[in-house]
ChimeraX commands (.cxc) that place a marker at each C-alpha (Angstrom):
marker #1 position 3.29,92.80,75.11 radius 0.5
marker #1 position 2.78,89.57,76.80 radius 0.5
marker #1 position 1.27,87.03,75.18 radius 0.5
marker #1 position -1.92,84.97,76.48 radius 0.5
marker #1 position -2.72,81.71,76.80 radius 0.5
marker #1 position -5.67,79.49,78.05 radius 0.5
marker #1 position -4.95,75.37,78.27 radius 0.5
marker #1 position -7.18,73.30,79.91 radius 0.5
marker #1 position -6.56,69.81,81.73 radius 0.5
marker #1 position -3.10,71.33,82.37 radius 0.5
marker #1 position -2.03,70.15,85.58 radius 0.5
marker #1 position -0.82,66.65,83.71 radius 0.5
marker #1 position 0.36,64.58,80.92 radius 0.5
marker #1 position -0.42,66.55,77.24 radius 0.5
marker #1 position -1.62,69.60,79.05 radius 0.5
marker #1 position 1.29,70.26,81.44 radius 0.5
marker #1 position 4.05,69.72,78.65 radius 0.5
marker #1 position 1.93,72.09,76.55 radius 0.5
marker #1 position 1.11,75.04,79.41 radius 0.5
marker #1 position 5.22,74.65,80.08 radius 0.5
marker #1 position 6.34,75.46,76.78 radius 0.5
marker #1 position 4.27,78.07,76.34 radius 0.5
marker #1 position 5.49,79.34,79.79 radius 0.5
marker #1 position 9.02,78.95,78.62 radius 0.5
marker #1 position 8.18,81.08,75.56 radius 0.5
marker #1 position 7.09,83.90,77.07 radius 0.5
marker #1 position 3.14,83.20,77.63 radius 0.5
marker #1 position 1.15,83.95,80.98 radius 0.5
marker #1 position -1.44,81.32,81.15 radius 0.5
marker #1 position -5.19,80.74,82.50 radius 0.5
marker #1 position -5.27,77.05,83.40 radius 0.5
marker #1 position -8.05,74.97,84.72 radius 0.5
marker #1 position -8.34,71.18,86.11 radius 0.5
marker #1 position -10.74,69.15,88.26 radius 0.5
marker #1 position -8.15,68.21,91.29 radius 0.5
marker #1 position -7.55,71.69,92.99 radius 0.5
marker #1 position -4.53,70.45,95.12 radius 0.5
marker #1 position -2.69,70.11,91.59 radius 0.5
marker #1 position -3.74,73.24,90.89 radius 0.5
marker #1 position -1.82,74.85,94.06 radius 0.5
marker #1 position 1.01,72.20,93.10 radius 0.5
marker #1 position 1.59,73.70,90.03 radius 0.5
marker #1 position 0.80,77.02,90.96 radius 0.5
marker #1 position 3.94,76.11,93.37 radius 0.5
marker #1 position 5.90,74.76,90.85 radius 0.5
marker #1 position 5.90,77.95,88.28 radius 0.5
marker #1 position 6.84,80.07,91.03 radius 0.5
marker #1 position 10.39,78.31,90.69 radius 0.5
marker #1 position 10.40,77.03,87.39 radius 0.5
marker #1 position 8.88,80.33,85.52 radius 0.5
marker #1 position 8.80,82.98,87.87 radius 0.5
marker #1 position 8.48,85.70,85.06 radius 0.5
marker #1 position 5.10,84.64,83.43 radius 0.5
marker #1 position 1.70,84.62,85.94 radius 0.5
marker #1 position -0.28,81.42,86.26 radius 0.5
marker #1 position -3.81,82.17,86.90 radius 0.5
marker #1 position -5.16,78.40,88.01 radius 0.5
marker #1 position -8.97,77.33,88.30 radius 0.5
marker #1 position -10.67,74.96,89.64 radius 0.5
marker #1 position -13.81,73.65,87.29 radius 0.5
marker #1 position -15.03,70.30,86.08 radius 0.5
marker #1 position -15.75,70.67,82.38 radius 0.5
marker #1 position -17.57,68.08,82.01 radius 0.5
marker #1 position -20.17,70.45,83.38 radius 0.5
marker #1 position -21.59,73.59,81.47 radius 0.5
marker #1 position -21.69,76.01,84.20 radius 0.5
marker #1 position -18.10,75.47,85.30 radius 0.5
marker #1 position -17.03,75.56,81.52 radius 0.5
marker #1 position -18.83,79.00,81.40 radius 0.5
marker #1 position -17.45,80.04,84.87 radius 0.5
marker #1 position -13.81,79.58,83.65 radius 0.5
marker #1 position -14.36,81.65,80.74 radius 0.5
marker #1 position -16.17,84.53,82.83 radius 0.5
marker #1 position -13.09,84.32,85.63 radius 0.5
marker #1 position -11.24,84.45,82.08 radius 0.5
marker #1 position -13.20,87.39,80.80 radius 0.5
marker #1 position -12.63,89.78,84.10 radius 0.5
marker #1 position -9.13,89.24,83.83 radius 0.5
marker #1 position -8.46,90.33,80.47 radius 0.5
marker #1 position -9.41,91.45,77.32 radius 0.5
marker #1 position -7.47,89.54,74.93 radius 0.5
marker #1 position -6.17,85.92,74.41 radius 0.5
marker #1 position -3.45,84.49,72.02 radius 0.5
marker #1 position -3.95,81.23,71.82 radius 0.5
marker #1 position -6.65,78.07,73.60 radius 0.5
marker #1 position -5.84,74.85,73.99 radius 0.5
marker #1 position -8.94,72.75,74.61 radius 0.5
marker #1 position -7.29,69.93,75.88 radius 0.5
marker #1 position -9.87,68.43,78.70 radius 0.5
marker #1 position -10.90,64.60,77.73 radius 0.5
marker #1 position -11.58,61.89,79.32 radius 0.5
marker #1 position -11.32,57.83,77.88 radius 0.5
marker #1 position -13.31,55.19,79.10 radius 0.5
marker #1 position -12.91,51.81,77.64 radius 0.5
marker #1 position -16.01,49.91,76.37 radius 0.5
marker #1 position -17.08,48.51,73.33 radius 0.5
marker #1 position -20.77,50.54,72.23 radius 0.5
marker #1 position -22.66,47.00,72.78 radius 0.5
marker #1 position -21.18,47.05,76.27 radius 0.5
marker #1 position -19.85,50.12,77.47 radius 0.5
marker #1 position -21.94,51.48,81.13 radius 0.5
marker #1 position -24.99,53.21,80.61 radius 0.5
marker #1 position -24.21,57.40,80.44 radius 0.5
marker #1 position -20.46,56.38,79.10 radius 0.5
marker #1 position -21.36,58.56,75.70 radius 0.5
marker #1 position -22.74,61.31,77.46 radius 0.5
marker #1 position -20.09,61.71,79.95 radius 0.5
marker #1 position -17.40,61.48,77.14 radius 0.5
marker #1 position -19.36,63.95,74.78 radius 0.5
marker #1 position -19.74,66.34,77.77 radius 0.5
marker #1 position -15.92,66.64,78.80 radius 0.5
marker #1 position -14.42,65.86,75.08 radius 0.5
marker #1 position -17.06,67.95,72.93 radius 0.5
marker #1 position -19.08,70.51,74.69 radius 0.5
marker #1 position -15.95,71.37,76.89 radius 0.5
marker #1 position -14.24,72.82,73.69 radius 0.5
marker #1 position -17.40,73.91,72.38 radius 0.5
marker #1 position -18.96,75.83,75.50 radius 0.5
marker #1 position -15.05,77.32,76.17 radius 0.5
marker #1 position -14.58,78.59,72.58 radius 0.5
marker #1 position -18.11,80.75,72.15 radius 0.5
marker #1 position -17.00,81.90,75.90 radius 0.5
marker #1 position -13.68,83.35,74.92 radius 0.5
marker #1 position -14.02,84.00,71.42 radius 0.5
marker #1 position -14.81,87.60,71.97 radius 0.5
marker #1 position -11.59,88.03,73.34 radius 0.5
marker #1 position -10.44,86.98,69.93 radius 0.5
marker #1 position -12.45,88.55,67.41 radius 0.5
marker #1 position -12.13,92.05,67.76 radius 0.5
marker #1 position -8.63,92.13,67.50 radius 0.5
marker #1 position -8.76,89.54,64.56 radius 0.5
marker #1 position -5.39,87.35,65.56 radius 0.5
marker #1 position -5.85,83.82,67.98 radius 0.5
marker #1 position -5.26,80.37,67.58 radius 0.5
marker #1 position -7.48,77.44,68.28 radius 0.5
marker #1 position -5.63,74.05,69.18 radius 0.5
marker #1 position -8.34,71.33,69.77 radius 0.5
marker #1 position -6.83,67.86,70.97 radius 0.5
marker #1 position -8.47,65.50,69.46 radius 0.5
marker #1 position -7.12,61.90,68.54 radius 0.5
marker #1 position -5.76,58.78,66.15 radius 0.5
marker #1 position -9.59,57.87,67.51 radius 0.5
marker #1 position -10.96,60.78,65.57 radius 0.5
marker #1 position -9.92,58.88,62.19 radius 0.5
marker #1 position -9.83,55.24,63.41 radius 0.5
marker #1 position -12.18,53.45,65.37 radius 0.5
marker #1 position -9.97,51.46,67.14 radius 0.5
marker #1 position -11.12,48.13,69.68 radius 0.5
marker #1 position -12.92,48.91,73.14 radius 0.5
marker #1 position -12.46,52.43,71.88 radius 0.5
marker #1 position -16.65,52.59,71.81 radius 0.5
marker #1 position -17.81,56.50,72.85 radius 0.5
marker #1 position -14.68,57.88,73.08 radius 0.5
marker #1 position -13.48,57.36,69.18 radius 0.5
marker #1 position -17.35,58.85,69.08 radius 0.5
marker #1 position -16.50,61.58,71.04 radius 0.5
marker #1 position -13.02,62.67,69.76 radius 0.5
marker #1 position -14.57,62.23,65.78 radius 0.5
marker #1 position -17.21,64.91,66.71 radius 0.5
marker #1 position -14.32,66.98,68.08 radius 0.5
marker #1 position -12.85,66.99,65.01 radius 0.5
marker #1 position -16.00,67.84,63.06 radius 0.5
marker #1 position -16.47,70.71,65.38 radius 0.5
marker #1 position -12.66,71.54,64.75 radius 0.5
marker #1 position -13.68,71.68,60.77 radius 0.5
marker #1 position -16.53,74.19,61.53 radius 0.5
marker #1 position -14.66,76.44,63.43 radius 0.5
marker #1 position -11.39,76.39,60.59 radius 0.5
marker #1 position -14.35,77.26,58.08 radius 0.5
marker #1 position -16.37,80.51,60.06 radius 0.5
marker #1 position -13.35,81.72,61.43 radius 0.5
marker #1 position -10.62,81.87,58.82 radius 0.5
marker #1 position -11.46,85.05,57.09 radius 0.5
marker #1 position -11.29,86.77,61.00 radius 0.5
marker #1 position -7.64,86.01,61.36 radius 0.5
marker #1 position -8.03,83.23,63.71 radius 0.5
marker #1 position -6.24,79.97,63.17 radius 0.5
marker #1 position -7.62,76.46,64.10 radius 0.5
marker #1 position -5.69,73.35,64.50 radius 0.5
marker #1 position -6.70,69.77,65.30 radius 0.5
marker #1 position -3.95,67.96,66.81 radius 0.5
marker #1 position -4.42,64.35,66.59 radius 0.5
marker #1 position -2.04,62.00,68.85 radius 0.5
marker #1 position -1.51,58.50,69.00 radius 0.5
marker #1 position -0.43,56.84,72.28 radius 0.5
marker #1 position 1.60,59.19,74.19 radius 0.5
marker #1 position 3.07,58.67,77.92 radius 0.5
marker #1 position 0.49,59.61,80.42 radius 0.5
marker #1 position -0.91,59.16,83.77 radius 0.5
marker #1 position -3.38,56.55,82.08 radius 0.5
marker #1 position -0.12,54.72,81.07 radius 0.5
marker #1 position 1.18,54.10,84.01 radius 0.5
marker #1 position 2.51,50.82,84.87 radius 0.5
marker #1 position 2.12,49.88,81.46 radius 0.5
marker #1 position 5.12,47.65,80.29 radius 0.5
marker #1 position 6.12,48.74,77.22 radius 0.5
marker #1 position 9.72,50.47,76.16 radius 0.5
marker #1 position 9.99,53.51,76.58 radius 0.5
marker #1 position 10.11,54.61,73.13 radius 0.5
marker #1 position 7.24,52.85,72.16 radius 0.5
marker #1 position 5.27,56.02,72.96 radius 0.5
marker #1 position 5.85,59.54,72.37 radius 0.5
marker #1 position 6.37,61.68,74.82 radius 0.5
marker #1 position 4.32,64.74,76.06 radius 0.5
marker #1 position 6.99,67.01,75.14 radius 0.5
marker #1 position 6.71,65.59,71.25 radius 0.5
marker #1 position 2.83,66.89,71.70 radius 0.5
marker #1 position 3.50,69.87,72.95 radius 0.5
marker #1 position 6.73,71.09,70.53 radius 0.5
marker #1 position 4.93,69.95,67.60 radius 0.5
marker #1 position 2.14,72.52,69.07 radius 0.5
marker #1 position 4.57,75.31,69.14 radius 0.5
marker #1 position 5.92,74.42,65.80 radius 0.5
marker #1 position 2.41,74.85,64.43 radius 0.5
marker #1 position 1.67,78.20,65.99 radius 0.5
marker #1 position 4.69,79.55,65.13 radius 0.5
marker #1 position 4.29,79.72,60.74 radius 0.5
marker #1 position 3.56,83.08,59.44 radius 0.5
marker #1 position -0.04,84.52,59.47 radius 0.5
marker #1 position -0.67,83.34,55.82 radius 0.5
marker #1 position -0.49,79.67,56.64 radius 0.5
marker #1 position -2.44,77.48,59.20 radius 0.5
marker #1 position -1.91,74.02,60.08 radius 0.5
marker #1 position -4.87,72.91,60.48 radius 0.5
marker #1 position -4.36,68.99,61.21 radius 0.5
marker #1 position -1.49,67.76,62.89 radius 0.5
marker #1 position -1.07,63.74,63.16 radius 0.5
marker #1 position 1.50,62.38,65.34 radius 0.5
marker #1 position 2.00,58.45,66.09 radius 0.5
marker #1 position 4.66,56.60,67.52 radius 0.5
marker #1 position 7.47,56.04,65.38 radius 0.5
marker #1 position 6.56,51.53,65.30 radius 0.5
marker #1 position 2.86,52.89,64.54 radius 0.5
marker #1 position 0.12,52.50,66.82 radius 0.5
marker #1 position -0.15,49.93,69.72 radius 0.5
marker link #1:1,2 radius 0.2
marker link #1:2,3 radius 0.2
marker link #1:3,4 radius 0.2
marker link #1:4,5 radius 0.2
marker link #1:5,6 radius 0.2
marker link #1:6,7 radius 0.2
marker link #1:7,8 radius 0.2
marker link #1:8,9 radius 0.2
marker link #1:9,10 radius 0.2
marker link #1:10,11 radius 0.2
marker link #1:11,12 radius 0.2
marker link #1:12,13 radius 0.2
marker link #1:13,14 radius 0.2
marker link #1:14,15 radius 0.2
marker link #1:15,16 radius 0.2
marker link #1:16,17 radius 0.2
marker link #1:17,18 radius 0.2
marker link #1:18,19 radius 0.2
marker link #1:19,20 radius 0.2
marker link #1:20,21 radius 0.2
marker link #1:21,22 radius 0.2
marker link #1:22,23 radius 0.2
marker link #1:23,24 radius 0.2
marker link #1:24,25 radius 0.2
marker link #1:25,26 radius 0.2
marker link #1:26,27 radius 0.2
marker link #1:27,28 radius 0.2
marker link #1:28,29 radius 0.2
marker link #1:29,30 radius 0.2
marker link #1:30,31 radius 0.2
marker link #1:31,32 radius 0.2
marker link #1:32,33 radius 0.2
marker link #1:33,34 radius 0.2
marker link #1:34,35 radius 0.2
marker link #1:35,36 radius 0.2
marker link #1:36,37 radius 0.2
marker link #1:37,38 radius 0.2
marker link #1:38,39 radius 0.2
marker link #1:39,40 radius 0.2
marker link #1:40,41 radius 0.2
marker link #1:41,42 radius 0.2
marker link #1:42,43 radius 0.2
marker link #1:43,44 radius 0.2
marker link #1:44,45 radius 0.2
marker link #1:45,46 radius 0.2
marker link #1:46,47 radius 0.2
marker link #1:47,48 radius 0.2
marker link #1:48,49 radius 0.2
marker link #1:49,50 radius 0.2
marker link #1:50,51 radius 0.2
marker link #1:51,52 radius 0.2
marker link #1:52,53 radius 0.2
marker link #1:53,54 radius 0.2
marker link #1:54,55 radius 0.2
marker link #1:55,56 radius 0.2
marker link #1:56,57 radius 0.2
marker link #1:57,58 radius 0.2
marker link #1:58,59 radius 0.2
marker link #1:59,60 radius 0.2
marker link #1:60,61 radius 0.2
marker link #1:61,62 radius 0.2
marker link #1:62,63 radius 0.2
marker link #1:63,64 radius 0.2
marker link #1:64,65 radius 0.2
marker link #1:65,66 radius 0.2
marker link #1:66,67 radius 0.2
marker link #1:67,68 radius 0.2
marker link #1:68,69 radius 0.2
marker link #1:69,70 radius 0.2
marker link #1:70,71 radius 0.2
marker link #1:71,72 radius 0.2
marker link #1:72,73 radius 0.2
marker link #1:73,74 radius 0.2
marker link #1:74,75 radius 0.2
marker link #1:75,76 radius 0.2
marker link #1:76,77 radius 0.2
marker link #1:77,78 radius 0.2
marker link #1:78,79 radius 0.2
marker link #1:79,80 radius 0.2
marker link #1:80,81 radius 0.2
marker link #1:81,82 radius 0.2
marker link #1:82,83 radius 0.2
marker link #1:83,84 radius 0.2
marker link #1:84,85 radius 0.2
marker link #1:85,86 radius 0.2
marker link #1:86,87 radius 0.2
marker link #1:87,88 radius 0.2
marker link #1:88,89 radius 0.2
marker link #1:89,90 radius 0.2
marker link #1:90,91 radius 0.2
marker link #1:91,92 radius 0.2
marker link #1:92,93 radius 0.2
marker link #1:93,94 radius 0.2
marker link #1:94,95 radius 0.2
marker link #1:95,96 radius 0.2
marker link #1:96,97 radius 0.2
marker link #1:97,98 radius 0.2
marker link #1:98,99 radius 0.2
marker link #1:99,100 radius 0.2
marker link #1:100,101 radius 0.2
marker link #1:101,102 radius 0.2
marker link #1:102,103 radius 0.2
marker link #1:103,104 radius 0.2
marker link #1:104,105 radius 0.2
marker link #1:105,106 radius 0.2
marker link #1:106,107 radius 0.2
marker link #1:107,108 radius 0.2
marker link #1:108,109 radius 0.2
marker link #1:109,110 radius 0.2
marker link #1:110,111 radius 0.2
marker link #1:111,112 radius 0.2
marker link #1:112,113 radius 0.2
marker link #1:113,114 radius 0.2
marker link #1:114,115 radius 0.2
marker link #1:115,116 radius 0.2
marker link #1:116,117 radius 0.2
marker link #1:117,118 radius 0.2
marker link #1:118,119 radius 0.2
marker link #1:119,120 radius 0.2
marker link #1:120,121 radius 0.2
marker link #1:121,122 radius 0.2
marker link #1:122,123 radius 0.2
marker link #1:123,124 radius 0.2
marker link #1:124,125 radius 0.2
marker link #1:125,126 radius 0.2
marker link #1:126,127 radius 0.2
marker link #1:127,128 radius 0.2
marker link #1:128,129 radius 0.2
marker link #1:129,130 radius 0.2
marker link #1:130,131 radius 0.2
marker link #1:131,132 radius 0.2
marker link #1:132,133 radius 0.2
marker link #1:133,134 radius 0.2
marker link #1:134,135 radius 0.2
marker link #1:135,136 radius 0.2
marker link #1:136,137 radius 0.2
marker link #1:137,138 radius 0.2
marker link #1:138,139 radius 0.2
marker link #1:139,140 radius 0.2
marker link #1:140,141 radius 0.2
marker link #1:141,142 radius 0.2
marker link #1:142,143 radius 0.2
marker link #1:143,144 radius 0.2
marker link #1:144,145 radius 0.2
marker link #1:145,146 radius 0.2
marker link #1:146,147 radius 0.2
marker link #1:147,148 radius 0.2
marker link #1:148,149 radius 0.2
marker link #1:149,150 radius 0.2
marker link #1:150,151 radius 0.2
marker link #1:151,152 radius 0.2
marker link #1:152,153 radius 0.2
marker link #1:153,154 radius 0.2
marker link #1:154,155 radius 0.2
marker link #1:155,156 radius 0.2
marker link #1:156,157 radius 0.2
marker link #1:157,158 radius 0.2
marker link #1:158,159 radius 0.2
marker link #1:159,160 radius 0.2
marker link #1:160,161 radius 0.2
marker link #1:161,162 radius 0.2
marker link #1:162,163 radius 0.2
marker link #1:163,164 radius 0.2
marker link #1:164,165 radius 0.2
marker link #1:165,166 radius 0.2
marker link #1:166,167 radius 0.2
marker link #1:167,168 radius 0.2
marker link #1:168,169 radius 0.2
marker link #1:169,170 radius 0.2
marker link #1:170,171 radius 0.2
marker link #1:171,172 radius 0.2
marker link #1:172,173 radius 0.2
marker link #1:173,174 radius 0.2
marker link #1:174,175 radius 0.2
marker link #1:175,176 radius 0.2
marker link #1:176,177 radius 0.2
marker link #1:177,178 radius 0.2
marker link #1:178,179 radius 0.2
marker link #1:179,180 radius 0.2
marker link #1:180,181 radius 0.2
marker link #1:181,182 radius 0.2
marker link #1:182,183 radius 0.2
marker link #1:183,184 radius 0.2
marker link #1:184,185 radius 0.2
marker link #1:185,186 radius 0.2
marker link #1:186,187 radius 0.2
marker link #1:187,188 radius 0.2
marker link #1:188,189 radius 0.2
marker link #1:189,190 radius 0.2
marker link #1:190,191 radius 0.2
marker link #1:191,192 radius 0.2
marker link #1:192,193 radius 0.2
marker link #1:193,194 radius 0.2
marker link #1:194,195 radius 0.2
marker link #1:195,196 radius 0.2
marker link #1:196,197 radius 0.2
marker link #1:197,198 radius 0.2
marker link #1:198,199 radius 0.2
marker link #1:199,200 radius 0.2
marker link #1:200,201 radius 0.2
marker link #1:201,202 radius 0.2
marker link #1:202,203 radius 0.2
marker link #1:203,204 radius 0.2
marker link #1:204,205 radius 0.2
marker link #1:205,206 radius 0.2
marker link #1:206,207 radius 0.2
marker link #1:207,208 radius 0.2
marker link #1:208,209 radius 0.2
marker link #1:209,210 radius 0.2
marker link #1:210,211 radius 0.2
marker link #1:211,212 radius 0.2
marker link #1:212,213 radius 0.2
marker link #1:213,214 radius 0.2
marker link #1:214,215 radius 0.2
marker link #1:215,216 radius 0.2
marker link #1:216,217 radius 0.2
marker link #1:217,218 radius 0.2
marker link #1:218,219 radius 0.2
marker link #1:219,220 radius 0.2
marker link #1:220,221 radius 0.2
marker link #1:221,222 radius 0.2
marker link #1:222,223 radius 0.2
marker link #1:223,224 radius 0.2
marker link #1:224,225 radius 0.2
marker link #1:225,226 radius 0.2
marker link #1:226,227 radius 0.2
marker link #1:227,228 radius 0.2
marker link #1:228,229 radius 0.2
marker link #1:229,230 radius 0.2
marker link #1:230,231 radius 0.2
marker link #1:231,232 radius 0.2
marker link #1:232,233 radius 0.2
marker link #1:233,234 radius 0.2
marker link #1:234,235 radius 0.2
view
């Protein structure tokens, strides 16, 4: 049987490397982003790249509730069973709390938090009765450090990793795994242009393998937080 997975923010950086080695390994994948032009990109892309496994792309901001719940829904009438969600979505803008825009903590706590939050009680019955899933959340270094100028987001990704915590506690005697992954600076769109070596980050693909590596252990053992950090340490 073919395996299931859902990965949001997947049409770039941590998100794409992770929806394309789950596509390599066998998975058919429910992906959503904001831009819907990389969407049909993609959606062009797997047709040549992994033209085996079905990509079911969807439009939806998720830093809005009713497009959060919409995804699951479109989700929900297309099957009745998931593997494995990767709530990925975040967004980082820089600010120290003293000085950060007006609304910066809300719109961070919208699209980091209730994004994962509002997508796992949507698709969690497609879980639960058959008692096997995994949960990946991606949180952060910023969920254990505050770090400078990191103001709402280190906010943010710490209350993603409380909410990780929770969800490790309810759901462990259901069979469901949960896993915060926690990554320092990794090559990204929001890196470009930046001059650094290019081993002075990790790379996407480090993310994503290190995901793989963690949902493939036996059903008696869960990671259930991964840190990874560039091999100099943090920038």
């Amino acid at each position: 049987m073919t395996k299931i997975a859902v990965v949001t923010g997947a049409t770039k950086g941590l998100g794409r490397a992770i929806a394309e080695t789950l596509a390599s390994n066998g998975f058919d994948l429910y992906v959503c982003a904001r831009t819907e032009s990389d969407l049909e990109a993609m959606a062009l892309d797997w047709k040549q790249r992994f033209p085996q496994q079905n990509l079911y792309p969807y439009p939806a901001d998720l830093g809005k509730k009713s497009e959060v719940v919409e995804f699951g829904t479109y989700v929900k009438s297309k099957s009745d069973r998931i593997d494995l969600l990767v709530n990925n979505a975040g967004i980082y803008l820089a600010g120290k709390v003293s000085e950060e825009r007006d609304g910066a903590l809300e719109t961070m706590l919208e699209t980091n938090l209730f994004s994962a939050y509002y997508l796992t009680r949507a698709l969690l019955p497609l879980m639960l009765p058959h008692r096997r899933g995994h949960i990946f959340n991606m949180c952060s270094i910023a969920s254990l450090f505050a770090y400078p100028n990191g103001g709402s987001y280190s906010i943010s990704k710490f209350a993603l990793l409380g909410f990780s915590k929770v969800l490790r506690e309810e759901l462990k005697t259901e069979g469901i795994k949960v896993t915060a992954i926690l990554p320092g600076a990794t090559w990204s769109d929001s890196w470009r242009g930046a001059n650094f070596p290019q081993d002075r980050l990790m790379q996407a693909t480090d993310v994503a393998q290190a995901l793989w590596g963690a949902y493939n252990l036996s059903d008696a053992a869960v990671v259930e937080e991964l840190i990874l950090r560039p091999q100099l340490g943090d920038l």
